[in-house]
C-alpha positions in Angstrom: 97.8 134.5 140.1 95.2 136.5 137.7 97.7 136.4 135.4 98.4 132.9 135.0 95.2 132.1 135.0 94.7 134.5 132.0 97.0 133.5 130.0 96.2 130.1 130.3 92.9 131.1 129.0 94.7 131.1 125.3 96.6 128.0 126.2 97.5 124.9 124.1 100.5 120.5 128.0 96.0 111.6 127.4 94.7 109.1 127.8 94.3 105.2 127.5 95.8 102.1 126.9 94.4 98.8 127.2 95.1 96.0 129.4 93.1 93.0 130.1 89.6 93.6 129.5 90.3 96.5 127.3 90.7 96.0 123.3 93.7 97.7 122.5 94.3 98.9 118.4 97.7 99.6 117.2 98.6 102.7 116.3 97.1 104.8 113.5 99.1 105.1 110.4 99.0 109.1 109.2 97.2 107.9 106.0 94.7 105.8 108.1 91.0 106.4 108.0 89.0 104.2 110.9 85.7 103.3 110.4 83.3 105.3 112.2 81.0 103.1 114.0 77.2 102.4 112.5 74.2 102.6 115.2 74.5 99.5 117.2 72.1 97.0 116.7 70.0 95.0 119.0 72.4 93.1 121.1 75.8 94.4 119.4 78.1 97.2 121.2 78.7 100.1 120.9 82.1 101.1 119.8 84.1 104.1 121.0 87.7 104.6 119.5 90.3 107.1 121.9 93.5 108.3 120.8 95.5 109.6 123.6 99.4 109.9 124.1 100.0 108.7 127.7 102.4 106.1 129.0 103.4 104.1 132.7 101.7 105.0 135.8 99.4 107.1 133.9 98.2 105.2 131.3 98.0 102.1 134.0 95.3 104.2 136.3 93.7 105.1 133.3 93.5 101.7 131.8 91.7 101.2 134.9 89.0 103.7 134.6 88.4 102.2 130.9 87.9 99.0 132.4 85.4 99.8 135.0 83.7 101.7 132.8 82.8 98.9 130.1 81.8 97.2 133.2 79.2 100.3 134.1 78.4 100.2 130.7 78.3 96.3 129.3 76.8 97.7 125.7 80.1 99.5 125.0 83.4 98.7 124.0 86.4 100.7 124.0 88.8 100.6 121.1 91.9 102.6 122.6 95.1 103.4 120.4 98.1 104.7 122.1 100.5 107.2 120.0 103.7 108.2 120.7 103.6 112.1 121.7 106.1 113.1 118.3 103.9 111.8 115.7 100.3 112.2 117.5 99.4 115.7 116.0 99.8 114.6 112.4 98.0 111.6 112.8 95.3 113.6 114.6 95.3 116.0 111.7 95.5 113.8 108.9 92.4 111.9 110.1 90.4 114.8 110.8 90.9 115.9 107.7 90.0 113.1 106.1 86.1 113.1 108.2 87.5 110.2 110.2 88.6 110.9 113.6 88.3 109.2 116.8 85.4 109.2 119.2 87.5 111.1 121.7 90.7 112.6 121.5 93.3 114.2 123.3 94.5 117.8 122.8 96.0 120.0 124.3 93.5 122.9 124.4 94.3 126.3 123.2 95.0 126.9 119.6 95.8 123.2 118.6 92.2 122.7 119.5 90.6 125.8 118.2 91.5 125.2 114.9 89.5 121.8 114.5 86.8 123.9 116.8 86.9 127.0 113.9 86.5 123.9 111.2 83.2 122.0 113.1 85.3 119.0 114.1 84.7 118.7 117.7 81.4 118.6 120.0 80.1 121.5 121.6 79.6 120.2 125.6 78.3 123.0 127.1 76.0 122.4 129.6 77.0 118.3 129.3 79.6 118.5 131.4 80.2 120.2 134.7 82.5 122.7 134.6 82.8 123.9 137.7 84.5 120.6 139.3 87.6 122.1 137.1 90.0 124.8 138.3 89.5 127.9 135.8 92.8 127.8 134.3 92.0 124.1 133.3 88.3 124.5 131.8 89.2 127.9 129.9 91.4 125.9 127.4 88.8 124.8 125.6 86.2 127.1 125.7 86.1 129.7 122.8 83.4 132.2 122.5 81.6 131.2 126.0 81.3 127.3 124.6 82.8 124.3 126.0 85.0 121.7 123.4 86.4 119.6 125.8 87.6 118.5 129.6 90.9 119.1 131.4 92.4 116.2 133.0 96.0 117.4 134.2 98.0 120.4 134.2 101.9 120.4 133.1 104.6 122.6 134.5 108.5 123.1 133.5 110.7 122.7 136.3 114.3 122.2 136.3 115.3 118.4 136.9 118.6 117.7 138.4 120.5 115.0 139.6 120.9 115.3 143.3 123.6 112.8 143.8 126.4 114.5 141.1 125.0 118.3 142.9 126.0 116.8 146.4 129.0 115.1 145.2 130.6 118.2 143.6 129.2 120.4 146.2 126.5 122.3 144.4 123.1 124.4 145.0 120.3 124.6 142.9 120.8 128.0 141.3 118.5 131.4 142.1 120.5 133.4 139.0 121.9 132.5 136.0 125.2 133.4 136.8 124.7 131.0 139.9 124.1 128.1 136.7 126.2 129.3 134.5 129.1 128.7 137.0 127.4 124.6 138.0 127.8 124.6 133.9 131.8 125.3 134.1 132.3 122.8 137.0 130.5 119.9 135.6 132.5 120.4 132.2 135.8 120.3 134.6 134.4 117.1 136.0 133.1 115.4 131.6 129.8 115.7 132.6 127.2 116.8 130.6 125.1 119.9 131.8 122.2 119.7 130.3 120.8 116.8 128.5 118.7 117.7 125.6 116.9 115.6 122.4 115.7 118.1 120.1 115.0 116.1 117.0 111.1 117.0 117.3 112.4 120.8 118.1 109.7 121.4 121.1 112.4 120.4 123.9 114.6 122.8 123.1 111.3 125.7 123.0 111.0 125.0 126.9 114.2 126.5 127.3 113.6 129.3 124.7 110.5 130.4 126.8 112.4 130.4 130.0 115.4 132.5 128.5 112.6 135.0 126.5 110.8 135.5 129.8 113.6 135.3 132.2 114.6 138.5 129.7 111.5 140.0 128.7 109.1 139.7 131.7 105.7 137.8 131.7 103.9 139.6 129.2 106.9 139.3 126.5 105.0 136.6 124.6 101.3 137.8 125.0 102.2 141.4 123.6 104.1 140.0 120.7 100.6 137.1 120.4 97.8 139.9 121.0 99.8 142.7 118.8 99.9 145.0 121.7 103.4 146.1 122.5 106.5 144.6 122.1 106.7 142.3 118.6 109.1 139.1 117.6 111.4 140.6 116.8 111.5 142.6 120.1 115.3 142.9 121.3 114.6 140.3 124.5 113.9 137.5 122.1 117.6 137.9 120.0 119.1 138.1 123.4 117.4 135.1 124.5 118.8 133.1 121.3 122.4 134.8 121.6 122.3 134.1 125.1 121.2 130.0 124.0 124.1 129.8 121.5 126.4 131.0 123.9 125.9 128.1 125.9 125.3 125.7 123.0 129.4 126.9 122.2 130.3 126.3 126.0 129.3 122.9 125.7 125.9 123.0 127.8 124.1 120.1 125.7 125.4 116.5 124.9 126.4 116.2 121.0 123.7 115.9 118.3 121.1 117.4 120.2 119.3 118.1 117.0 119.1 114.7 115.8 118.4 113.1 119.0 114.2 111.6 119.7 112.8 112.7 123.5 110.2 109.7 123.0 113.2 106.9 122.8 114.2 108.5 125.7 118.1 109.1 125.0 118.3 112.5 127.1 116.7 111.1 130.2 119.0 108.2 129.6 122.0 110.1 129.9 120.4 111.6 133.6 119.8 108.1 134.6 123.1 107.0 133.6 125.0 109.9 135.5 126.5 111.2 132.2 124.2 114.7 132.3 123.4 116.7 135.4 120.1 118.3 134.1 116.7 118.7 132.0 114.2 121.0 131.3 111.0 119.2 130.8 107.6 119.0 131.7 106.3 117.5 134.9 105.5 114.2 132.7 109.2 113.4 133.3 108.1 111.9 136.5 105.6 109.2 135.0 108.9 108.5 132.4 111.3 108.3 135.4 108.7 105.8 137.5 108.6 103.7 134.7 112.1 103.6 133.0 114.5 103.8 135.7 112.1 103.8 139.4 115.4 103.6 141.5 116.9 106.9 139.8 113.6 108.7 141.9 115.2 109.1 145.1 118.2 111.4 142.9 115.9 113.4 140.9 115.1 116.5 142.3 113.7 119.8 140.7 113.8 123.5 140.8 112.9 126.5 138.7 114.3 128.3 136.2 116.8 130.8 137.7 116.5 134.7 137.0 118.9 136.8 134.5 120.4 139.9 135.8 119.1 142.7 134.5 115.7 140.5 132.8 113.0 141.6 134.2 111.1 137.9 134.4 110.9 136.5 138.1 111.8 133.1 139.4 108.2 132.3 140.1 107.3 133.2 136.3 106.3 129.6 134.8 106.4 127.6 131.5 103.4 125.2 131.5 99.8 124.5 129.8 97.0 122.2 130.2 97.3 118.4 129.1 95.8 116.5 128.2 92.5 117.9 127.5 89.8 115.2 126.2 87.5 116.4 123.4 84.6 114.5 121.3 84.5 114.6 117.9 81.8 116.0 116.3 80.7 113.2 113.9 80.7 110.1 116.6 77.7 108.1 116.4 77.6 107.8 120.0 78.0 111.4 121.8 76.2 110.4 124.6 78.4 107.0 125.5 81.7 109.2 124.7 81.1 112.2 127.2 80.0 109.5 129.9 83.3 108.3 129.3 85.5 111.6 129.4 83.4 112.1 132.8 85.0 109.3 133.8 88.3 109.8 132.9 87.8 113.5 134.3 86.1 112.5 137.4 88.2 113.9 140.5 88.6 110.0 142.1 90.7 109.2 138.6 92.5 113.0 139.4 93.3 111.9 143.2 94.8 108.5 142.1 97.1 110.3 139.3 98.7 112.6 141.6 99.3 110.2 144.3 100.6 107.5 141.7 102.2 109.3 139.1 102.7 113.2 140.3 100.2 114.6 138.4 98.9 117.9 138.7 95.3 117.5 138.5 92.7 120.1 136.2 90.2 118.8 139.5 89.5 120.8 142.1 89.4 119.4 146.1 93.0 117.3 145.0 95.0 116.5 148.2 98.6 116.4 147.0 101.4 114.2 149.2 103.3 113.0 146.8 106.7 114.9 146.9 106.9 115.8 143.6 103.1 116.4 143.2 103.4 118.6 146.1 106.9 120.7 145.1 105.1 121.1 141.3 101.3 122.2 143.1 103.7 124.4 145.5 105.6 125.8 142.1 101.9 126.7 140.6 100.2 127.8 143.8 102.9 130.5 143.9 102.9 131.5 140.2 102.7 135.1 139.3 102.7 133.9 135.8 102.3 131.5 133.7 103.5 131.3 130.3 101.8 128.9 127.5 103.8 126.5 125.8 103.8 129.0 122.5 103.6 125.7 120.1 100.3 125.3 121.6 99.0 128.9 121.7 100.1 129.9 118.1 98.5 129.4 115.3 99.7 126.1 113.7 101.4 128.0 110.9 103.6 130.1 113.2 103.9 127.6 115.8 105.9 125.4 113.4 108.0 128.4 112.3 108.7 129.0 116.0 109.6 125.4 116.3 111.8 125.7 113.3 114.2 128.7 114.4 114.4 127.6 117.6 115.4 124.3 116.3 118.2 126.6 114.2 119.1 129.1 116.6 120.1 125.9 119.1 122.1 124.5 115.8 123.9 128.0 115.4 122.8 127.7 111.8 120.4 130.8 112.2 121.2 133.7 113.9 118.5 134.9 116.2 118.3 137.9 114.8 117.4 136.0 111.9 115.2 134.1 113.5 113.6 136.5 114.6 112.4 138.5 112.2 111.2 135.6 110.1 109.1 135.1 113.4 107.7 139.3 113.4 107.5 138.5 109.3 105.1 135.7 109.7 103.1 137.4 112.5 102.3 140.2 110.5 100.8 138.1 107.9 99.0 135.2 110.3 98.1 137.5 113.2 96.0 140.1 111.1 93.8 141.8 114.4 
């Protein structure tokens, strides 16, 4: 368990949209530049903007928490703007950049935060929020050099989903080896149905898998040798085998056609679980909130396990891919800091963390969260019995090589990049970005 919760200490996977008494904005344009409120006068309110990313269950408990807090707090209003997850990070970007960012913002701690951290963009809240009601691993995602830059609200892991109805119908076990899954992959081709169901368009899906197959190969430290510049680089042999060992089922028809092209947020890949036409997904435990929301009566055939072992790899099946998210962070040129951490209390407070993991099977970043929901409980059980826990790499790496990571993954899945190829434009770029 030290391990994972090291490594989620260089980490990079919310939160509001409004319902009845809350005033929601639509979404930011990339080029947009909101207003950033003046001091209120006597009488007016004081307005907070949040950007966040969540959707169903999630965004309907936290609706709820906005709510009652303008009702604590009658001289503020909330101005929340939901964005889709795809196009969040530009937006983010672009309006940081241009000195006008939200009041509060979500992130996804780690490196994607540190860079806005390195560039005097976001609040320093040491000692105005209390960090010990967060587990460890949550908290240490955003804090850099002993200071804290923002709150944990949930953590995210990457199981397996499968559909239990087609396993039982064809007679099949959720796999402990890849030659175990590799074998469920032949028999649901026999039987036209689609293995995995992937949509890759925005190129992080198809990174969950990569992770899986690099550790499954490499063993837990794989990434953070290659990330620290201690060991094994990029380039190292475990990653092409991961990528030959990707195309190889990419060529046995493992994914549903056009992959590459397809959008997770319009939800086509989950569409082909709900309709029966795929038997699995790799995704992160958000899935859940999507499945309550789009298609409630599929629930009771979704079921989940993890990624099997490789023979020979030297990554175990309780190795996990996962991060913190969201994580909620105050922008260092609000007018009202002391209103906007008030309200990331709130929406960080372990009554909002009990309701999400009951409601929508969210891990919480809280400490003292009872879990009975099933899958809260199977994903809490998955992390409770960790021996390691491996960063989403989009949100560890700098942004620079997290894109190129994103890129040749996005290739190596195409089979128009070899991964040798891929990666040694990966150990290239290192070299240059990763200067210790």
């Amino acid at each position: 368990m030290k391990k994972w919760i090291a490594m989620l200490c260089v980490c990079a996977l919310f939160v509001i949209s409004a319902c009845s008494g809350t005033k929601t904005a639509a979404p930011a344009a990339p080029d947009s530049k909101p207003t950033q409120p003046a001091p209120a006068a006597a009488g007016e309110k004081k307005k907070l903007s949040l950007w966040y990313i969540e959707t169903g269950k999630r965004k309907e408990l936290i609706e709820a928490t906005i709510q009652q807090f303008m009702k604590d707090h009658p001289d503020v209003e909330v101005e929340a703007v939901q964005i889709p997850n795809d196009p969040y990070k530009t937006k983010l970007t672009v309006a940081m950049g241009g000195g006008n960012p939200p009041d509060i913002f979500h992130s996804w701690g780690g490196g994607w935060l540190k860079q806005f951290v390195s560039a005097n963009q976001v609040l320093d809240l040491t000692g105005k929020i209390s960090t010990d009601t967060f587990i460890p691993a949550g908290i240490s995602s955003a804090t850099f050099d002993n200071k804290v830059y923002g709150a944990p609200v949930a953590l995210s892991l990457v199981p397996v989903y499968y559909n239990k109805e087609i396993f039982a119908k064809y007679n099949l076990q959720p796999p402990q080896t890849y030659d175990e899954l590799m074998t469920i992959v032949e028999k649901l081709k026999k039987e036209n149905i689609i293995p995995f169901a992937l949509a890759n368009k925005t190129k992080w899906p198809a990174a969950l898998l990569f992770m899986y197959y690099a550790n499954r190969l490499g063993g837990s430290e794989i990434f953070n040798e290659a990330f620290e510049r201690k060991g094994r680089t990029f380039d190292d042999e475990s990653y092409i085998k991961a990528g030959d060992m990707i195309q190889e089922l990419v060529k046995a028809g493992g994914f549903n056609p056009g992959f590459n092209g397809i959008q997770y947020d319009a939800g086509n890949s989950r569409q082909l679980m709900y309709t029966g036409k795929a038997a699995m997904e790799v995704q992160t435990s958000s899935y859940i909130n999507n499945v309550r929301t789009e298609a409630p009566d599929f629930e009771k055939k979704l079921g989940m396990f993890p990624f099997p072992t490789i023979n020979g790899g030297k990554g175990k099946i309780t190795d996990v891919v996962g991060g913190v998210s969201p994580v909620l962070s105050v922008s260092s040129k609000t007018k009202y800091p002391n209103e906007s951490i008030e309200l990331i209390k709130a929406l960080t407070s372990k009554e909002l963390g009990q309701k999400l993991a009951d409601q929508a099977g969210t891990i919480s970043a809280q400490k003292g969260i009872t879990y009975t929901d099933a899958f809260a409980k199977q994903l809490n059980d998955m992390l409770s019995s960790a021996t390691s826990l491996q960063t989403f790499y989009d949100q560890t790496l700098p942004s620079e090589l997290a894109e190129l990571h994103k890129d040749t993954t996005q290739n190596i899945f195409g089979q128009s990049m070899t991964p040798a190829e891929a990666a040694k434009q990966m150990e290239a770029k290192a070299k240059e970005v990763l200067k210790k």
